[in-house]
C-alpha positions in Angstrom: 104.3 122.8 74.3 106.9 120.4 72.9 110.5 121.1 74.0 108.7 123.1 76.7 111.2 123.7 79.9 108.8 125.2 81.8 109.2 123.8 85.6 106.4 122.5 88.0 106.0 123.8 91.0 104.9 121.6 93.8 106.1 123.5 96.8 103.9 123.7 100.2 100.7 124.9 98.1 97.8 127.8 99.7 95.0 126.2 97.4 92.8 128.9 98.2 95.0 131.7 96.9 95.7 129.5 93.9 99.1 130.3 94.9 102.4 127.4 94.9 105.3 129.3 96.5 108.6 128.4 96.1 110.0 126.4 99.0 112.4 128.3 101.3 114.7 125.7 103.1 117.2 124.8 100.5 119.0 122.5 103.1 115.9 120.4 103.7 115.8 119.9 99.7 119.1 119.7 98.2 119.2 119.9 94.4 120.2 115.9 92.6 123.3 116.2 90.7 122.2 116.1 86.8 123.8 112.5 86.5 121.9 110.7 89.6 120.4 107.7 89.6 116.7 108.0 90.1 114.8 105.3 92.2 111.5 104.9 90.5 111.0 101.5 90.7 109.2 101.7 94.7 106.5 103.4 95.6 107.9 105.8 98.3 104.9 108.2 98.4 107.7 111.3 99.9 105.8 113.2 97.5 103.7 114.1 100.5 106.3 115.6 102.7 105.6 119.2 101.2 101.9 119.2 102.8 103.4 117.9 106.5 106.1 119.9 106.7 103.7 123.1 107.0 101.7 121.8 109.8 105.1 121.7 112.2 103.9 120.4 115.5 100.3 119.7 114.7 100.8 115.9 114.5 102.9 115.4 116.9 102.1 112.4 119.5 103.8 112.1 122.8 104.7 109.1 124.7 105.7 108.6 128.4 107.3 105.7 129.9 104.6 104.4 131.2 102.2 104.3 128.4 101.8 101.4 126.1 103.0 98.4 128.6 100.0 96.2 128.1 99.3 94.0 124.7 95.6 95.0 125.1 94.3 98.0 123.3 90.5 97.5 124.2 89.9 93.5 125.5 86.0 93.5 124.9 86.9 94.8 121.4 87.0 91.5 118.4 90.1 93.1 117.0 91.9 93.4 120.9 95.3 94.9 119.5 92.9 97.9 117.9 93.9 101.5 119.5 90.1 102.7 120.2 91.1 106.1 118.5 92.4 104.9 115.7 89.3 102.8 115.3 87.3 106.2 115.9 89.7 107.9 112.9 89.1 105.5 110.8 85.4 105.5 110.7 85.4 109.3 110.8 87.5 109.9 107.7 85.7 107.0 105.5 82.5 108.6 106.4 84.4 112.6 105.5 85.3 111.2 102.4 82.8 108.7 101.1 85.0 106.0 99.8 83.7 102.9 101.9 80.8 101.9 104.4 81.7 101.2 107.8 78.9 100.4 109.3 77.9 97.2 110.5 82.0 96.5 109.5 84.8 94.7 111.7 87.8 97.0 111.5 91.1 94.9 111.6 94.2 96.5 112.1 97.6 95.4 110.4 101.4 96.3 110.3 100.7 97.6 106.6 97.9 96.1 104.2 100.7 93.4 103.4 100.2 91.4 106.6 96.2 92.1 106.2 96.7 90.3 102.1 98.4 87.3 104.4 96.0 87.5 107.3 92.3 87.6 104.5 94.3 84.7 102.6 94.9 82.8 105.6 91.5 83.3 107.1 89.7 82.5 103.7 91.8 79.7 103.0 91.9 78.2 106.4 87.7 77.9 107.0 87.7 75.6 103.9 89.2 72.7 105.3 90.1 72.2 101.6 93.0 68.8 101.1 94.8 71.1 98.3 95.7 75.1 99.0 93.4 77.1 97.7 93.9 79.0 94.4 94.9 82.3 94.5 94.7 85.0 91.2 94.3 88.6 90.0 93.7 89.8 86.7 96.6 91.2 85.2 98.7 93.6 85.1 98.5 92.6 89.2 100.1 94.1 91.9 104.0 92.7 91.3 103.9 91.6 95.8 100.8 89.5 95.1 102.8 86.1 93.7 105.4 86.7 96.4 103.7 87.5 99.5 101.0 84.2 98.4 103.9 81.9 98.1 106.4 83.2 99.8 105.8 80.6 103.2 104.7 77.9 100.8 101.7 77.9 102.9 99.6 74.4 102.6 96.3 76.7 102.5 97.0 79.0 99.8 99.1 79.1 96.5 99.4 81.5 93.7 97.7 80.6 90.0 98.7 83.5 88.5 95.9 85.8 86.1 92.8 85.4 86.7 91.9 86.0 83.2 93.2 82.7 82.2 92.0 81.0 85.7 90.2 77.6 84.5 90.7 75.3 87.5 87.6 73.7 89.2 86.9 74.4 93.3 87.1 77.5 95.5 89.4 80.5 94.6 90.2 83.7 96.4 90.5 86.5 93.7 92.3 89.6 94.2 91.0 92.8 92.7 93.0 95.9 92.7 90.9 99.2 92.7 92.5 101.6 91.4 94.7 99.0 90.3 98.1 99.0 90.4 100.3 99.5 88.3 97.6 100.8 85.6 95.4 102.9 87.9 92.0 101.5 86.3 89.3 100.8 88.1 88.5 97.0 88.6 86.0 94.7 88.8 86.3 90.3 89.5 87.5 89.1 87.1 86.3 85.5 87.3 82.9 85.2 89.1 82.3 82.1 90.0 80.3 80.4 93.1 83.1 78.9 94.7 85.0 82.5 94.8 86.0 84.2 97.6 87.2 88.2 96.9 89.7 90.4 98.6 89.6 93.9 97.6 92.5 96.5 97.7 91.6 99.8 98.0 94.9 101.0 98.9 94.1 103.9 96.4 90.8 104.6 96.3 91.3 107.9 97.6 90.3 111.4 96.2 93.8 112.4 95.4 94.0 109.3 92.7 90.9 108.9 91.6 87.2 110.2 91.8 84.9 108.8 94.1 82.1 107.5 92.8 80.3 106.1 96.2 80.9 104.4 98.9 82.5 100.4 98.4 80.9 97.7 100.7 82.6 94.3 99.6 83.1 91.4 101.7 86.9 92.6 102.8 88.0 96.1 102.0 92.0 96.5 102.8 93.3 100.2 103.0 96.8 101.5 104.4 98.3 104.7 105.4 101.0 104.7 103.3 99.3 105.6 100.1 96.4 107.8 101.9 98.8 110.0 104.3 102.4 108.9 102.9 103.3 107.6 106.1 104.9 104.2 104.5 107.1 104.3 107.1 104.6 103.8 110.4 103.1 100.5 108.2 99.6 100.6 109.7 96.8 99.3 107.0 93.5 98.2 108.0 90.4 95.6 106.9 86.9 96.1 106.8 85.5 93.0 106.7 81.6 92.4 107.1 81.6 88.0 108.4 82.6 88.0 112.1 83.9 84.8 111.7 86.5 85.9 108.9 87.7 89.2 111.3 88.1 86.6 113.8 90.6 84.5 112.0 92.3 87.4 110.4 92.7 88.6 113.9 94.6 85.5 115.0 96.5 85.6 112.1 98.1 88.8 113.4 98.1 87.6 117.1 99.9 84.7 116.0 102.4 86.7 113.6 103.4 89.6 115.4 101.6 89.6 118.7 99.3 92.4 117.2 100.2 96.0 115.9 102.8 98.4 117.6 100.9 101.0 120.1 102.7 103.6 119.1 102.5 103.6 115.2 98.5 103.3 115.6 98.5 106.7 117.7 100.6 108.1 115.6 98.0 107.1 112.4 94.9 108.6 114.6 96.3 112.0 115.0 97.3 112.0 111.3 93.8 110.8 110.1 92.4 113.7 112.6 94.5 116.0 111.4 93.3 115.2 107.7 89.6 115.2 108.5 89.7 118.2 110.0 91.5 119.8 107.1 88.3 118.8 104.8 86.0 120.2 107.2 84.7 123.9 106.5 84.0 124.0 110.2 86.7 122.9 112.1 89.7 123.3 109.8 92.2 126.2 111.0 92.8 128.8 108.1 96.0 127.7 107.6 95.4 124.2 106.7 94.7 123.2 103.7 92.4 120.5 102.6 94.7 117.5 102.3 93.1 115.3 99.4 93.0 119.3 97.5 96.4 119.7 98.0 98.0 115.9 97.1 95.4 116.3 93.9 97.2 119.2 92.8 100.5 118.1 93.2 99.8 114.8 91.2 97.7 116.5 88.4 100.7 118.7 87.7 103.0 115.9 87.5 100.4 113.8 85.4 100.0 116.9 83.1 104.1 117.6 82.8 104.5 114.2 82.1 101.6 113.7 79.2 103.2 116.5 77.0 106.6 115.1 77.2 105.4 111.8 76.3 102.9 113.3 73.6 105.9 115.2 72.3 108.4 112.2 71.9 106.9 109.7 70.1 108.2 106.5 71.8 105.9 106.6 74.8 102.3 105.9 75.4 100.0 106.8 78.6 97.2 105.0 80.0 94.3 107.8 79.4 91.3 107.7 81.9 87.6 108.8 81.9 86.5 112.3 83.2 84.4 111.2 86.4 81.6 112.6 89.2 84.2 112.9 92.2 81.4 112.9 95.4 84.2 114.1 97.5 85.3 117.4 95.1 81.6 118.1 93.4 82.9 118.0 90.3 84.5 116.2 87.3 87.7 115.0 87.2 90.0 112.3 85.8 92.2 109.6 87.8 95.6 110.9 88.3 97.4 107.7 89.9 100.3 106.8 92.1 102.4 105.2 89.2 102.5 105.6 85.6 102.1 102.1 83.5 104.7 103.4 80.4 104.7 101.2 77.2 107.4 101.7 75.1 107.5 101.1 71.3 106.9 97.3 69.8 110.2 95.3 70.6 111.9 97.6 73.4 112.6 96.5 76.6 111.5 99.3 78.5 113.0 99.0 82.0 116.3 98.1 80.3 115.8 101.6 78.3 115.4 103.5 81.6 118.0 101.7 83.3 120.3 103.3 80.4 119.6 106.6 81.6 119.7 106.0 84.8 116.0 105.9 85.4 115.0 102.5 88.1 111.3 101.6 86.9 109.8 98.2 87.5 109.3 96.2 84.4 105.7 94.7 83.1 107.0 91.5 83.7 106.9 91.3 87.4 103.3 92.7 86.8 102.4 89.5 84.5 102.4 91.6 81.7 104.8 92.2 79.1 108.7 94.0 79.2 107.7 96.9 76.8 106.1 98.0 80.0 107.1 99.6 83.1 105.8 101.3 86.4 107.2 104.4 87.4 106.3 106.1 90.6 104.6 109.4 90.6 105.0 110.3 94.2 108.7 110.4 94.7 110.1 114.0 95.9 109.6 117.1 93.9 113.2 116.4 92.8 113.4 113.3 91.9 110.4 114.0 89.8 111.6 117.3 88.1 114.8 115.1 87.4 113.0 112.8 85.7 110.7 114.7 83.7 113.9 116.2 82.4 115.5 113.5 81.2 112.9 111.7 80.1 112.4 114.5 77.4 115.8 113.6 76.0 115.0 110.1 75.7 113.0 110.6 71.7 115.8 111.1 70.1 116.1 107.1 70.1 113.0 106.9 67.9 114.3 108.8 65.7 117.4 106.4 65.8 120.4 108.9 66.9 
């Protein structure tokens, strides 16, 4: 209902009751003064702290002083930095939740999927040989990093050509594609299909709590990270399938080269939380306290997705992107995307970050996106705080269309 205050509730869920209780530690969750600023503009994905803070202990990972001297996770391995568990997680919770073949796959481990974008563009780019650096696009609105992680080095391989919509240049390409893209959360497809392309996908999101799954993806180079499936931002591990041997190889050195491979630590850390989610989708080894993961996040993002449609439905100066219902393989039933950010336009003429920034609202404008300033991306997985604040004030925000 329009002018509705009604509250949501997105506190340590028991899905199986159908139940949301109220959280209970007030000084782990201190209330936002009503005149904060509210940091929308990143994707901090603390959304998910509500579903770890009820497994206590259970992820916990303990280091002695001697473990974790050597460089070498596993020497006979391609990818020599790769913890063998982490490797064994991985392939367990693709194959739980049906998002992306494994087999017959090198998995490449990376501090985050933004040193795996620089390690597929360098190892693309670098087994050309080509005189000039190779072009590098994505349709837009693209992922706002993409321009500045391509160019950022001013590499001699690579450089960044912007959208690949308008991508008319003759000779090999690498093409990034986005699915569920960010900022918009639509599913994706290339873009410009030519022989001379070379494609990088990011599947960052293609996870149950975002979007259905529809089957299993099997491109060329598949890049995932923890941060958006687990909300661990923080421990930066992403990872690559990639299918040529030859590619994994030099994606590999990339990293060796770069950082000396991936911290020891952080990739344990990742396995037991991967474990730890598995098992919670698993009707035979999940404890009766632990609730399916991807369930739980889903619930907490539909609510937010459904809050936030009627405020914008009710003021007139918003619009939503609006997203087919879809066969989810994972749930067994139909569902609808329910992304990580919401793409906002605002009315013809009005800048739309500047609008937020007005009331104290950070949002990242369309124009780091290629796309135009009547847009903006706001993050939907911020703390149940910083969201309710939000949703709040945004609902005071029509009375501009009406011109008070």
């Amino acid at each position: 209902m329009c002018g509705s205050d009604q509250a949501i509730v997105t506190k340590d869920s028991k899905l199986s009751s159908g139940v949301v209780p109220e959280a209970t530690d007030a000084n782990l969750r201190p209330n936002l003064p009503v005149d904060a600023i509210i940091n929308l503009d990143h994707g901090d994905p603390t959304m998910y702290e509500s579903y770890w803070r009820t497994l206590g202990n259970a992820c916990t990972v303990m280091f002695t002083g001697y473990q974790s001297l050597s460089y070498f996770a596993n020497p006979k391995n391609l990818c020599w930095f790769l913890e063998p568990k982490l490797e064994e997680e991985i392939k367990k919770l693709h194959d739980v939740v049906g998002n992306a073949t494994v087999e017959d796959y090198h998995i490449v481990v990376g501090t985050g999927s933004s040193q795996l974008i620089q390690a597929a563009l360098y190892a693309l780019s670098d087994a050309l040989n080509e005189p000039k650096p190779v072009n590098v696009v994505s349709a837009t609105p693209y992922y706002s990093s993409y321009s500045e992680v391509t160019d950022f080095v001013r590499s001699g391989l690579y450089k960044w050509a912007g959208d690949a919509h308008n991508f008319d240049k003759d000779g090999p390409y690498i093409e990034m594609v986005t699915s569920p893209n960010n900022p918009d959360g639509v599913i994706r497809e290339p873009v410009v299909n030519r022989a001379q392309g070379m494609l990088v996908h990011d599947l960052a999101y293609y996870w149950p709590q975002y979007t259905p799954i529809t089957g299993p993806a099997d491109h060329d180079i598949m890049l995932f990270t923890v941060s958006k499936c687990t909300g661990h931002a923080g421990s930066r591990i992403g990872w690559a399938l990639v299918k040529d041997i030859n590619v994994a190889r030099k994606m590999v050195k990339f990293i060796e080269i770069n950082t000396i491979g991936v911290s020891k630590e952080a990739q344990q850390r990742a396995a037991k939380i991967l474990e730890v989610i598995s098992d919670s989708c698993s009707q035979t080894v999940r404890p009766p306290e632990l609730d399916n993961f991807f369930y739980y996040s889903q619930h907490l993002l539909t609510g937010r997705w459904k809050k936030l449609r009627e405020i914008v439905k009710c003021n007139g100066l918003f619009t939503l992107p609006k997203f087919p219902l879809q066969y989810c393989n994972f749930t067994g039933d139909f569902t609808k995307a329910h992304p990580a950010f919401a793409w906002m336009k605002c009315k013809e003429g009005v800048d739309c970050e500047k609008l937020f920034r007005g009331h104290k609202i950070l949002t990242r404008s369309g124009k780091r996106f290629g796309s135009d300033p009547k847009y903006v991306r706001i993050s939907m997985v911020s703390r149940d705080e910083e969201f309710d604040l939000f949703v709040r004030r945004l609902s005071t925000i029509h009375e501009i269309a009406n011109g008070n």
